[in-house]
Structure formats: C-alpha cells, structure tokens
N, CA, C and O atoms as a GROMACS GRO file, in nm:
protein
  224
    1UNK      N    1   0.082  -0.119   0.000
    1UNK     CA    2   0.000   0.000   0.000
    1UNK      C    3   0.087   0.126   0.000
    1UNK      O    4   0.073   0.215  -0.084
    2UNK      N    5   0.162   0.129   0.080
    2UNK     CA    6   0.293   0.233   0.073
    2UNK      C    7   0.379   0.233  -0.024
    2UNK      O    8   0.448   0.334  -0.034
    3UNK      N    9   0.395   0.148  -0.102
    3UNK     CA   10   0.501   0.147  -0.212
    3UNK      C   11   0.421   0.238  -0.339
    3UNK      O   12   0.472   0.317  -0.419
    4UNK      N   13   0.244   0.185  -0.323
    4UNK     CA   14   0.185   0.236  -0.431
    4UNK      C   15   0.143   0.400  -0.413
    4UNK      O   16   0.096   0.469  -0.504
    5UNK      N   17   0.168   0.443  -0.289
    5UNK     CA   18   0.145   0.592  -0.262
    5UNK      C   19   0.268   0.622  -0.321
    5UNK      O   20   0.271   0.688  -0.425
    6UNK      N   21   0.367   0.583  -0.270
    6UNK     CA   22   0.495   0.644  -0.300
    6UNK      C   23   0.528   0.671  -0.468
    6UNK      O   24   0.586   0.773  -0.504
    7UNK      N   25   0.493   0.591  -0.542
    7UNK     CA   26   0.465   0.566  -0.681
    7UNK      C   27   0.439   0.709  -0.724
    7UNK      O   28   0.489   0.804  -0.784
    8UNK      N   29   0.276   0.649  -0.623
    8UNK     CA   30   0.232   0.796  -0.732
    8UNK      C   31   0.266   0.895  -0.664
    8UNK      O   32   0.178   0.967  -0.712
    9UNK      N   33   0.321   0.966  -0.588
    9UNK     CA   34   0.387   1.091  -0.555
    9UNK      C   35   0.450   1.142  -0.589
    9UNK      O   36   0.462   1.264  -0.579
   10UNK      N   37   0.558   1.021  -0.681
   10UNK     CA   38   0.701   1.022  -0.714
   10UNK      C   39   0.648   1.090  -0.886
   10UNK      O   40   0.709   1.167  -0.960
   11UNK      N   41   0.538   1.036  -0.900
   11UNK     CA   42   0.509   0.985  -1.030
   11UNK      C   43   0.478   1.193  -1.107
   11UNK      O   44   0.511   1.267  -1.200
   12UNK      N   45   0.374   1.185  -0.947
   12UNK     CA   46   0.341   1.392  -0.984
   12UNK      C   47   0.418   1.471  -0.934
   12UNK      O   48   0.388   1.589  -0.953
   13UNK      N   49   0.494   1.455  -0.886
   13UNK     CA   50   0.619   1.560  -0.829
   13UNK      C   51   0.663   1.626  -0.953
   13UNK      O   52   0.669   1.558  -1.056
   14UNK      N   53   0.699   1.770  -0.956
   14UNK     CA   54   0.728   1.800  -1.053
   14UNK      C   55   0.910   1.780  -1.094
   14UNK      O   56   1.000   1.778  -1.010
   15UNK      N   57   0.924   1.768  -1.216
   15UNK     CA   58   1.052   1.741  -1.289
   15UNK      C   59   1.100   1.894  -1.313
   15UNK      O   60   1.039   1.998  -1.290
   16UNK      N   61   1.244   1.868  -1.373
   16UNK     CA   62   1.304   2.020  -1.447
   16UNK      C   63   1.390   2.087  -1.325
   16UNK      O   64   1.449   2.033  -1.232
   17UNK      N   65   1.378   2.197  -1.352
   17UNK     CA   66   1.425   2.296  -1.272
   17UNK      C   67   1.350   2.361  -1.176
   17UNK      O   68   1.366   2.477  -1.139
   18UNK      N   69   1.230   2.250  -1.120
   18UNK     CA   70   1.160   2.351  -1.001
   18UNK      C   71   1.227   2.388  -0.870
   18UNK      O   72   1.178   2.460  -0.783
   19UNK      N   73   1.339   2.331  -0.867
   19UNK     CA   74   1.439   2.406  -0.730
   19UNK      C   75   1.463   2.555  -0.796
   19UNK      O   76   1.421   2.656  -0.739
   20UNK      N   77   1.541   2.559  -0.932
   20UNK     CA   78   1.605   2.646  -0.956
   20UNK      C   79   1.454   2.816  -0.935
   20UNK      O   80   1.488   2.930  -0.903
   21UNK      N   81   1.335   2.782  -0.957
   21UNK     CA   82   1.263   2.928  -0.947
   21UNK      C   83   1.261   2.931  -0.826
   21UNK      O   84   1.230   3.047  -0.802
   22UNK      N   85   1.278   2.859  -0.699
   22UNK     CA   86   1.290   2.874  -0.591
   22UNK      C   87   1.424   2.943  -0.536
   22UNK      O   88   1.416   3.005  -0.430
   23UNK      N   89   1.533   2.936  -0.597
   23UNK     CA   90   1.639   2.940  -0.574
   23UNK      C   91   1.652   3.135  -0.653
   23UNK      O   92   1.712   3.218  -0.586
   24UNK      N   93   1.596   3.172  -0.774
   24UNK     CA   94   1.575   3.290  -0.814
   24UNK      C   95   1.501   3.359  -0.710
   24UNK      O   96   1.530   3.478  -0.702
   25UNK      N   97   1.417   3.317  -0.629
   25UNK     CA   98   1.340   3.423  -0.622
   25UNK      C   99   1.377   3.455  -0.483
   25UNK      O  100   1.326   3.553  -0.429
   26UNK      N  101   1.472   3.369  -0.411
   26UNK     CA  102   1.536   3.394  -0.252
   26UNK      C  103   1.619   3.502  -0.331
   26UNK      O  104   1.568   3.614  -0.325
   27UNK      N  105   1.742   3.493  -0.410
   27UNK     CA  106   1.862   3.557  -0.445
   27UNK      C  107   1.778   3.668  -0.509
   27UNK      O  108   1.845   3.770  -0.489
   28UNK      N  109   1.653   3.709  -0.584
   28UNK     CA  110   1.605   3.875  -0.573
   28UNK      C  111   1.569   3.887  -0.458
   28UNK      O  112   1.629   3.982  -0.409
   29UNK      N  113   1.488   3.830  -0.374
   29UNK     CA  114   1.436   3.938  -0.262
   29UNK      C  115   1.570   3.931  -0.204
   29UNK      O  116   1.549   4.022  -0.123
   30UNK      N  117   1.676   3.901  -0.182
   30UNK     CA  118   1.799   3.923  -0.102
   30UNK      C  119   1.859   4.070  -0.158
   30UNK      O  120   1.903   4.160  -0.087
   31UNK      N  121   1.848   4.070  -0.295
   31UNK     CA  122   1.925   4.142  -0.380
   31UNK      C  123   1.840   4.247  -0.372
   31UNK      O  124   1.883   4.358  -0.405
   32UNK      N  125   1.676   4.229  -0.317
   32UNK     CA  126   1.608   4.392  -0.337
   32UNK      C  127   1.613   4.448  -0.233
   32UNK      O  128   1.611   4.570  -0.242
   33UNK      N  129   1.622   4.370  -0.048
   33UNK     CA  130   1.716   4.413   0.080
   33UNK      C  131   1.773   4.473   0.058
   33UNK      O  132   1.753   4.594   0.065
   34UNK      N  133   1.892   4.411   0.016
   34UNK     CA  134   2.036   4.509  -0.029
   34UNK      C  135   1.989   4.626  -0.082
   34UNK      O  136   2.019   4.729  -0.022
   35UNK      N  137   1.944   4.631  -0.150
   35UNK     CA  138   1.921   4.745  -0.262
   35UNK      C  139   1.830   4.856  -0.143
   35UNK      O  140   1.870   4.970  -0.125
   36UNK      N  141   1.710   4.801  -0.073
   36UNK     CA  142   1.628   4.918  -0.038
   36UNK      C  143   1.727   5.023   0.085
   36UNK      O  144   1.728   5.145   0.099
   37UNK      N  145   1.799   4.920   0.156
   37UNK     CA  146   1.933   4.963   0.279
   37UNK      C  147   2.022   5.048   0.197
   37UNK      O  148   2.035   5.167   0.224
   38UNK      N  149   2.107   4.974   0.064
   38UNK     CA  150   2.134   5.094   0.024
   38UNK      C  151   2.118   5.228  -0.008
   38UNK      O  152   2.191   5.325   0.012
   39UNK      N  153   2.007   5.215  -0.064
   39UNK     CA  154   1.907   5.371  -0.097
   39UNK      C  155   1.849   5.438   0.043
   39UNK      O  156   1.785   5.542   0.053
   40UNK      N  157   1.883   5.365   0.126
   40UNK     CA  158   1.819   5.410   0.291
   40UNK      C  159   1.955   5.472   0.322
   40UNK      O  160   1.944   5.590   0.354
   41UNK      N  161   2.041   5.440   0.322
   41UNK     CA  162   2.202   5.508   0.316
   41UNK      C  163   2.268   5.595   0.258
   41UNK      O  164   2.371   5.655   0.289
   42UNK      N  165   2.200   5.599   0.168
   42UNK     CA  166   2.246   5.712   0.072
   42UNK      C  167   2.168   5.828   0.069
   42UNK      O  168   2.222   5.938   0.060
   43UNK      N  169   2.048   5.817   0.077
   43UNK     CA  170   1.945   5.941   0.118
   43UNK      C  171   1.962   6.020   0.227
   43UNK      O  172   1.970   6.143   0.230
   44UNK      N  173   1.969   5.897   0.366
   44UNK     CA  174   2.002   5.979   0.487
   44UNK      C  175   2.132   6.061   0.488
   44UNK      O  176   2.145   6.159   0.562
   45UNK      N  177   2.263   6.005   0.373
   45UNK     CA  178   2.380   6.116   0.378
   45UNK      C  179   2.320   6.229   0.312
   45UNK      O  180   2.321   6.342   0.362
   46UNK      N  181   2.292   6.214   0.251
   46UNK     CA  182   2.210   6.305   0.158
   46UNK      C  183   2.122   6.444   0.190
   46UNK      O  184   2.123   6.557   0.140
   47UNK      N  185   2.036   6.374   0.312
   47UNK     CA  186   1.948   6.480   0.401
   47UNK      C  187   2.030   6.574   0.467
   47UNK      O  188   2.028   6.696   0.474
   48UNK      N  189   2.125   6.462   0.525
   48UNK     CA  190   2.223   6.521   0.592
   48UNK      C  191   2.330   6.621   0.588
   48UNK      O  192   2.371   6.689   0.683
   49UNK      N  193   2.381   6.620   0.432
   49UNK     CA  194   2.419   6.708   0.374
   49UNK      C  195   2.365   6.867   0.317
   49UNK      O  196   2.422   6.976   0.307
   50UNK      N  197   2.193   6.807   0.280
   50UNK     CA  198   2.122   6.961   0.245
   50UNK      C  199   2.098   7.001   0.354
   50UNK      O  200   2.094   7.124   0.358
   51UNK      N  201   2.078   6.947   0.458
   51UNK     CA  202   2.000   7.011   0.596
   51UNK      C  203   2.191   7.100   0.662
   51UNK      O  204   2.196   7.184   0.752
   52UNK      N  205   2.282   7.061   0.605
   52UNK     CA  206   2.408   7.138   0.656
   52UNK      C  207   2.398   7.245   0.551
   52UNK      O  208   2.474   7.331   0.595
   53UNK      N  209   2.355   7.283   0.450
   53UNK     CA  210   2.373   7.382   0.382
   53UNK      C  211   2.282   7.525   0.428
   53UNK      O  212   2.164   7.544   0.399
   54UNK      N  213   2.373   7.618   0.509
   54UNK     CA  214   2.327   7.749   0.500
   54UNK      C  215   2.262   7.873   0.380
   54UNK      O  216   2.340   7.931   0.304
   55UNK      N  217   2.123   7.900   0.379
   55UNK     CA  218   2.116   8.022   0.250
   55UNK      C  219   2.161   8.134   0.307
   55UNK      O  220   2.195   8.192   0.204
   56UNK      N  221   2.192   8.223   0.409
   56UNK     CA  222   2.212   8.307   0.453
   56UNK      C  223   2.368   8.384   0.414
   56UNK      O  224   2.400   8.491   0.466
   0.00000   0.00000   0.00000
C-alpha cells in the first residue's frame, strides 16, 4: 500500500528545474534588501548634507 502511494507521488512531483525558481526568487528578494538599505544610506547622507547647507 505504501510502495503504491509512494509511486504515485514520485510519479506527480514536478521534474526540471523547479528548485532552480525557488532558488531565483530567494537571491532577488535578497538582492532587493540590499538594494532598499542601500538607498536608505544614501538618502540619509544626503538629508544630511542639504540640511548642513546654510542660505544666509
């Protein structure tokens, strides 16, 4: 009875590269982290810099 579940599990599991879209879509959201911290870093020098500028 277990051999024949296993069968068919084995049988619909998907083939190909279904690790690999799993594996894309960790390494963008990692890569869009990075990205939003950077732009969070660079703005705040940024503020930081116009808010030092005197018009007077």
């Amino acid at each position: 009875m277990l051999d024949r579940l296993a069968a068919f599990l084995a049988a619909r599991r998907p083939r190909g590269d279904g690790g690999y879209s799993t594996e894309a879509v960790i390494v963008i959201a990692l890569l869009a982290i990075l990205a939003i911290g950077a732009l969070s870093v660079i703005s705040e020098a940024v503020m930081d810099k116009a808010e030092s500028i005197t018009l007077e």
